[in-house]
C-alpha positions as CSV (number, residue, x, y, z in Angstrom):
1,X,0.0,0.0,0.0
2,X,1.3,3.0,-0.7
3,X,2.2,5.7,2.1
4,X,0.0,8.3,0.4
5,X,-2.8,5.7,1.1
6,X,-2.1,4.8,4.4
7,X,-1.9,8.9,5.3
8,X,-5.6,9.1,4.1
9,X,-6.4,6.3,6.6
10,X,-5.1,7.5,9.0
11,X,-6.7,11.0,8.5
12,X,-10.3,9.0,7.9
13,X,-9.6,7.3,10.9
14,X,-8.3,9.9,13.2
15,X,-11.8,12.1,11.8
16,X,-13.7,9.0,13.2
17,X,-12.4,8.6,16.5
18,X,-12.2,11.9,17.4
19,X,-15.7,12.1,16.3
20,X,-16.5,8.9,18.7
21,X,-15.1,10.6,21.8
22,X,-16.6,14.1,20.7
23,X,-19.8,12.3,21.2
24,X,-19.4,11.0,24.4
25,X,-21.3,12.9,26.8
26,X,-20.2,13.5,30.4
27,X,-23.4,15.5,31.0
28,X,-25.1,11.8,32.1
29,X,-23.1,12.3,35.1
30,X,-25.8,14.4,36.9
31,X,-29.4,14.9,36.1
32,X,-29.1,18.7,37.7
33,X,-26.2,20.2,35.7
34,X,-24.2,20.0,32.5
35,X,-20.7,19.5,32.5
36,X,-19.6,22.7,32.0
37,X,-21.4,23.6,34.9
38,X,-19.9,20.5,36.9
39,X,-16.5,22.0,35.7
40,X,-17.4,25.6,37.1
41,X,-18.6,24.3,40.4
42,X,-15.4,22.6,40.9
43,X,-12.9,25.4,39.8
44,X,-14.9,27.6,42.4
45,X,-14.2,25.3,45.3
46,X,-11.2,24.7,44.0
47,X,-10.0,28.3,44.5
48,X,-11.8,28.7,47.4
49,X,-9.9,25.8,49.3
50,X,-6.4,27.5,48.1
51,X,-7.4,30.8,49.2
52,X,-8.2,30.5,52.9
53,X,-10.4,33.3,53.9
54,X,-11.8,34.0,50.6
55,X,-15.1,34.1,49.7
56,X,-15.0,33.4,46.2
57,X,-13.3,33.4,42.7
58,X,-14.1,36.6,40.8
59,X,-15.4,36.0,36.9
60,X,-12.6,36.6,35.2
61,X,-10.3,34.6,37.3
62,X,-12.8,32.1,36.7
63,X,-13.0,32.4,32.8
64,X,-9.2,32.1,33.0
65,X,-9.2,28.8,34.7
66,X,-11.6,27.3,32.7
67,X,-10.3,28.6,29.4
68,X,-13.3,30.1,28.0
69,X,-13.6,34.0,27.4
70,X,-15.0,36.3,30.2
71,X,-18.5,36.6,28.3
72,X,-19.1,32.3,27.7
73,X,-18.4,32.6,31.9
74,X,-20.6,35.4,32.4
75,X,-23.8,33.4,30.4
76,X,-22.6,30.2,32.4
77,X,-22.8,32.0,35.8
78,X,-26.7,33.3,34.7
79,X,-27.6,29.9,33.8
80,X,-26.1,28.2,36.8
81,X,-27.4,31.4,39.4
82,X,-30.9,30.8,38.0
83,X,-30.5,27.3,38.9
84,X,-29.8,28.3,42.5
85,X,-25.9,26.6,42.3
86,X,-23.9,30.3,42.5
87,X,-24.0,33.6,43.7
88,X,-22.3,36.9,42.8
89,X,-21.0,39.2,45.0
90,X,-19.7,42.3,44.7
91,X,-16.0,43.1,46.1
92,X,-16.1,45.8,48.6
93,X,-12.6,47.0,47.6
94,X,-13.3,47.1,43.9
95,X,-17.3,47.5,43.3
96,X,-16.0,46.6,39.4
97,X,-15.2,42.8,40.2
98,X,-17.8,40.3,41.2
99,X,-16.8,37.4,43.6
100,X,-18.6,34.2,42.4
101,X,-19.6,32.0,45.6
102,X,-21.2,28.0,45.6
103,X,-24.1,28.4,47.3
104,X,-25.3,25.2,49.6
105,X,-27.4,23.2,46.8
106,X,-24.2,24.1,44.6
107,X,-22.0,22.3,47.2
108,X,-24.6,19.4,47.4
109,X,-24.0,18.9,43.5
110,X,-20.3,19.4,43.3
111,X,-19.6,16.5,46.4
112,X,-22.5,14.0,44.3
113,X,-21.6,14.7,40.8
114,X,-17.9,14.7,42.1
115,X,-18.4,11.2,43.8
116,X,-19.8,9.6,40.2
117,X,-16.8,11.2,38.1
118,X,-14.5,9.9,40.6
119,X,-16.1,6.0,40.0
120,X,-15.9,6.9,36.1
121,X,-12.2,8.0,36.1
122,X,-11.1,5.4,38.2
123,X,-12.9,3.3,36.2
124,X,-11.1,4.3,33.0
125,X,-7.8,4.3,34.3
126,X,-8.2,0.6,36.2
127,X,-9.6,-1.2,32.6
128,X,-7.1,0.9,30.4
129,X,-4.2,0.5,33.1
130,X,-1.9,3.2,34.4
131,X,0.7,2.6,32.4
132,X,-1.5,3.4,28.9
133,X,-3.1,6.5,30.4
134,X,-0.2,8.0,31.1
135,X,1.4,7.3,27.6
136,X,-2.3,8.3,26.3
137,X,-2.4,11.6,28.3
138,X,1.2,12.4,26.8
139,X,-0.1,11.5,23.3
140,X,-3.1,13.5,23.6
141,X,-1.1,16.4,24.8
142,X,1.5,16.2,22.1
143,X,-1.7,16.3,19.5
144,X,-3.6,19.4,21.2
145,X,-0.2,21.2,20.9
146,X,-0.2,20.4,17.1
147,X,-3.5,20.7,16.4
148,X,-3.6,24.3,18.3
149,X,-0.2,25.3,16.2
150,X,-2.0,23.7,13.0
151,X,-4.6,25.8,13.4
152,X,-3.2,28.8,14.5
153,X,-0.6,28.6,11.0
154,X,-4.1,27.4,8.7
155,X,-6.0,31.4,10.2
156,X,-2.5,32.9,9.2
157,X,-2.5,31.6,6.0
158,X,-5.8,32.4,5.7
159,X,-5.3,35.9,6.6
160,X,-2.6,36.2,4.1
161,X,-4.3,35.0,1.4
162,X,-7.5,37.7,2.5
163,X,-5.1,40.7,2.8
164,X,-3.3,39.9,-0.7
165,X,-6.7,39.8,-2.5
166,X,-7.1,43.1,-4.7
């Protein structure tokens, strides 16, 4: 077989399994939240338990952590504070930031959903074995890198080819 024809296997096969685990849901985890909201709940607490004394993480600290822009956390937060998970309060030192805080059914949801994702990693790691995952972890880090670079030269190129159009 020739090594053009393996390459386009590869590339119909790498399409395919990165649309299999793009379909995988995590949101079954709970019945009260999406993941994204799972994922905010826990990078609150997080920051809350490595900041003794603070109340909160403000939004953009947030945003930062999570990797999302300011304005994806900002609908996020007014998603989960209608669902009664969060609430924002405003730093007395600078009325401009907004601390966001769990709120008790919040809390409930982090430790339950937190307990089922637990059983699923665990899970994942025991069938697949430690040795794999940490080759596989590698592997997958070594293809966002490329993938983010890839990208990143494609909207250059792209650029380029816009700005040299009469």
């Amino acid at each position: 077989m020739s090594d053009e024809r393996n390459e386009k296997i590869l590339q119909s096969e790498l399409m395919q399994i990165m649309q299999r685990m793009k379909k995988i849901r995590l949101n079954i985890l709970s019945e009260q939240v999406i993941y994204s909201e799972y994922y905010a709940l826990e990078q609150i607490d997080r920051y809350v338990k490595e900041h003794p004394g603070s109340i909160g993480i403000y939004v953009s600290e947030l945003a930062e952590s999570m990797k999302i822009v300011p304005s994806s956390a900002s609908r996020l937060l007014n998603t989960m504070e209608g669902k009664g998970l969060i609430t924002r309060k405003v730093d007395t030192g600078s009325r401009r930031n907004i601390f966001v805080c769990l709120t008790p059914a919040g809390r409930d949801i982090l430790t339950s959903t937190a307990r089922d994702m637990d059983l699923l990693k665990s899970q994942i790691i025991r069938r697949m074995g430690p040795e794999d995952i940490s080759r596989l972890i590698g592997l997958w880090g070594k293809l966002a890198d490329i993938m983010e670079d890839e990208m990143h030269q494609l909207l250059e190129r792209r650029k380029k080819r816009t700005e040299e159009r009469p």
